[in-house]
N, C-alpha and C positions, 0 to 999 in steps of 0.2 A: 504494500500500500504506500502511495506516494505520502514521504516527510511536509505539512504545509509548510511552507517560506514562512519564516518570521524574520522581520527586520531589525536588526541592533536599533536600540534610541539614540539618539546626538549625547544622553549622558552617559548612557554606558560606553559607546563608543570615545569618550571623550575618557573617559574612568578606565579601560583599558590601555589608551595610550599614554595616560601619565603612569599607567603602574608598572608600563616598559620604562622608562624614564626612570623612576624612585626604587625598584622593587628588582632585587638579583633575579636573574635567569632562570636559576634552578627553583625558587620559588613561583614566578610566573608559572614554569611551566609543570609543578608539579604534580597538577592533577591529570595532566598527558599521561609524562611514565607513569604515573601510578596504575592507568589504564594499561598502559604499554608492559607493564610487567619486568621494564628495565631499563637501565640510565643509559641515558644517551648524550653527551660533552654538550655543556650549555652554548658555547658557539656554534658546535653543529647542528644543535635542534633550533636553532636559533634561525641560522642561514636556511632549515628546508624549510623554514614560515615563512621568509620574507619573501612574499611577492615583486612584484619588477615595478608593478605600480606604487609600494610604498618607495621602492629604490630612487625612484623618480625622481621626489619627492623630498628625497634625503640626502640630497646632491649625490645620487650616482654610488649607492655602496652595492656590495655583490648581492647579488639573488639568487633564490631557490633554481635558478634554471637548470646550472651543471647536475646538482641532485637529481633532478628531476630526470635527466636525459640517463644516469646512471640508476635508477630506480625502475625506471621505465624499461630497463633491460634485464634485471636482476628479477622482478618481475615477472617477466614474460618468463624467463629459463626456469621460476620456480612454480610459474602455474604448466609449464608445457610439461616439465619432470614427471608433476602430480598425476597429468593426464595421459601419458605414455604409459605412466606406471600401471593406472588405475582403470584402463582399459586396453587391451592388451588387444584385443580383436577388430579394434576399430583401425581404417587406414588414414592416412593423411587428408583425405580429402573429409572425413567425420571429426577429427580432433582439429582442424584447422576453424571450422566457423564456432565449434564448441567453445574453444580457447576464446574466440572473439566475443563470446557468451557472456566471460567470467569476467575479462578484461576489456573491460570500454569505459566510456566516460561516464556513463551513468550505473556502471556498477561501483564503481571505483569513488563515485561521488557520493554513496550511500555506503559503504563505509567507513569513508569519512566523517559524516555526519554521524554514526554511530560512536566516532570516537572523537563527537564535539572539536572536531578539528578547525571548524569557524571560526571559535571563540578564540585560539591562540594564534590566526593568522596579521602577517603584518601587513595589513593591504591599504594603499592612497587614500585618500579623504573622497577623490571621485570615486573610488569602486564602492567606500563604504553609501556612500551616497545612492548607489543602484543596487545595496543587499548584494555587495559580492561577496558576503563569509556566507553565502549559501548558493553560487551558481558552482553549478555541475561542472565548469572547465577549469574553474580555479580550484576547486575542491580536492578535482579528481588529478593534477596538477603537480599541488600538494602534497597528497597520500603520496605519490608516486616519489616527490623529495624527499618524503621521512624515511619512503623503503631505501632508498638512496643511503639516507644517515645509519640507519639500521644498519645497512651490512657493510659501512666504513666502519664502523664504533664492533660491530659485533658476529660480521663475516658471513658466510651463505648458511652454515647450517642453522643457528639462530633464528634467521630472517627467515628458512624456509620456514619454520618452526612454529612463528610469529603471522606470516604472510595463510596457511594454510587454515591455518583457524578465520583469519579474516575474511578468506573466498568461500568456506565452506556452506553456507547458505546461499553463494549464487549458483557454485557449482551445483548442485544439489535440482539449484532452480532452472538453472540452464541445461541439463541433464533430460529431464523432466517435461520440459516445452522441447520436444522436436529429436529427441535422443540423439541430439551433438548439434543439432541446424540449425541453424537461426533462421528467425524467419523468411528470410527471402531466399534463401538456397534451400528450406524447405518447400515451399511455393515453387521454386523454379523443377527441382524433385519432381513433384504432382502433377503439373503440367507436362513434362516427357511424360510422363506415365501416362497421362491422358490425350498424350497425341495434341498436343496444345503449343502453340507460338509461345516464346519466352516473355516473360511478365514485363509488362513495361509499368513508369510512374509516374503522375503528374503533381506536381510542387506545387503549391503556394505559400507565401510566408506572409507574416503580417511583425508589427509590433516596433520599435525602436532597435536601431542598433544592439544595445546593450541589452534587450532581453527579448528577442524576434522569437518568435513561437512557426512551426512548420507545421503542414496539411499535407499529407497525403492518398491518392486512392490510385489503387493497385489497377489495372488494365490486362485481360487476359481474354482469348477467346472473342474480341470486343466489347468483353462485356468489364461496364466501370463496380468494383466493390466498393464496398461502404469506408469512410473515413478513418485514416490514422492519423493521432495527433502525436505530437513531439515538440523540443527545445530544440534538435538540429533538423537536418534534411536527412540522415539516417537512421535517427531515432523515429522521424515519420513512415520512412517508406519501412522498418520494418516492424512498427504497430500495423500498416495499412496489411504488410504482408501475412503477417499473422490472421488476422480477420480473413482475405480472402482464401488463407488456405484451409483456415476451419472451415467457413461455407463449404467449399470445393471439396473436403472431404465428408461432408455430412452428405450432401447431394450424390456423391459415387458410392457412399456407404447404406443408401436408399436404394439402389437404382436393382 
């Protein structure tokens, strides 16, 4: 079930950043590790919070990115391990969209939020401005820089160790919907199978820059299915594609 958005106030938001200011690191951040189950060097948990937009801001000091690009990879080798391991009979073409299942921006965004990672990021005054300690790119961003700090501070077995526990409800969930498919490579499945042209999608966005909401409806056989909503253009086409592959299989499961 979708987390609702809540917005920081201008005094909280205001009361967290003087307590970066007055209040040592390892206090700020101590109800993180405490969540985390282990210390991680108060600069280095420090650097996978700072967003680019507080850097801006603060004449140019480093940012979460480097983590980010090293977490993003540590990562993928410890959910792809899990998944090799953990099914043994599936080929590359089933554990490839699976992985894409566990690892996306909106799993990865949720949890985060599971582990109030909002509340400790260091993001511009414009991002706080548009609820960015709750959009899904910085979020998921984020998480991806702490996995980063995690296994500088405490190596791969650790992090697998750490990291597994955290996917194990998407795994679980991505398993579950489509046994390894994500939507749309499911739908595109059903379609050969029914002797069907491949799925086509049509887009619309709506909304501001900074929080543009996407539509999508699946196109198959010429026939348009019912709407998928989303925060990206993939997060649409594959709500849309879910929906028209249930249809499409209730209707051949009738026939």
């Amino acid at each position: 079930m979708p987390v609702p958005k809540r917005k920081m106030s201008r005094a909280r938001t205001r009361s967290r950043r003087s307590m970066w200011k007055t209040t040592p690191a390892h206090l700020v951040y101590s109800g993180l590790t405490e969540q985390l189950g282990i210390s991680v060097k108060d600069g280095l948990l420090e650097l996978a919070l700072t967003h680019r937009s507080f850097s801006y801001e603060a004449g140019g000091i480093p940012t979460n990115e480097r983590l980010e690009f090293l977490g993003d990879s540590v990562l993928g080798l410890i959910v792809t391990d899990e998944l090799y391991k953990r099914f043994p009979d599936l080929d590359e073409s089933r554990l490839s969209p699976l992985r894409s299942g566990v690892v996306n921006m909106r799993a990865l965004a949720q949890i985060a939020r599971d582990l109030k990672l909002g509340e400790y990021l260091r993001i511009g005054k414009g991002e706080e401005s548009t609820n960015g300690r709750d959009k899904n790119s910085i979020l998921a961003d984020s998480l991806e820089a702490l996995v980063g700090a995690i296994y500088l501070e405490h190596g791969y077995i650790k992090s697998a160790e750490i990291i597994l526990k955290w996917i194990e409800p998407a795994l679980a969930t991505a398993t579950s919907q489509g046994a390894g498919l994500d939507g749309k490579t499911a739908l595109q499945e059903l379609a050969a199978t029914l002797n069907l042209s491949a799925p086509e999608y049509e887009i619309t966005e709506s909304g501001p820059d900074h929080d543009k909401s996407f539509i999508a409806a699946a196109i198959l056989g010429g026939e348009k299915f019912p709407l998928g909503h989303g925060k990206s253009k993939r997060e649409a086409e594959q709500a849309a594609a879910k929906i028209a592959h249930e249809l499409l299989s209730i209707r051949n499961t009738k026939k």
